[in-house]
Residue, then its C-alpha position, 0 to 999 in steps of 0.5 A: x500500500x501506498x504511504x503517501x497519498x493526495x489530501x483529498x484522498x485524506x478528505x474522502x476518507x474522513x468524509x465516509x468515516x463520519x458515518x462511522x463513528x466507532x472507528x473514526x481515527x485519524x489512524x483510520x482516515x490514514x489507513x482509508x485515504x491510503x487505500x483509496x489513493x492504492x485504489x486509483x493508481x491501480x486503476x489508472x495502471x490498469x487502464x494504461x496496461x496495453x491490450x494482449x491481443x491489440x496492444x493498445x491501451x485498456x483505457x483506449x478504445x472500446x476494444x470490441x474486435x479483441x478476442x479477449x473481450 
């Protein structure tokens, strides 16, 4: 996971731990910001992995000739 993360990952977070208030931390709203900053760059990640079968970008494209979709 990642241990640095944008402040409004930070401001997400605190945002849905409000709704939680036995667990809301700031020790929480770290963990929770860092796992959704994780999640995004996954994401964009997988969105720029090429295709197997065109080789162009996932995020590029509908990809609706590829075999593998």
């Amino acid at each position: 996971m990642v241990r640095n993360y944008d402040t409004r990952c930070q401001d997400l977070a605190e945002v849905f731990l409000r709704d939680e208030p036995s667990i809301n931390t700031p020790r929480a709203a770290r963990y929770v910001a860092q796992a959704i900053q994780t999640a995004i760059e996954d994401a964009i990640s997988y969105q720029r992995h090429p295709c197997e079968c065109c080789g162009t970008p996932l995020g590029a494209g509908d990809h609706k000739d590829c075999v593998y979709f």
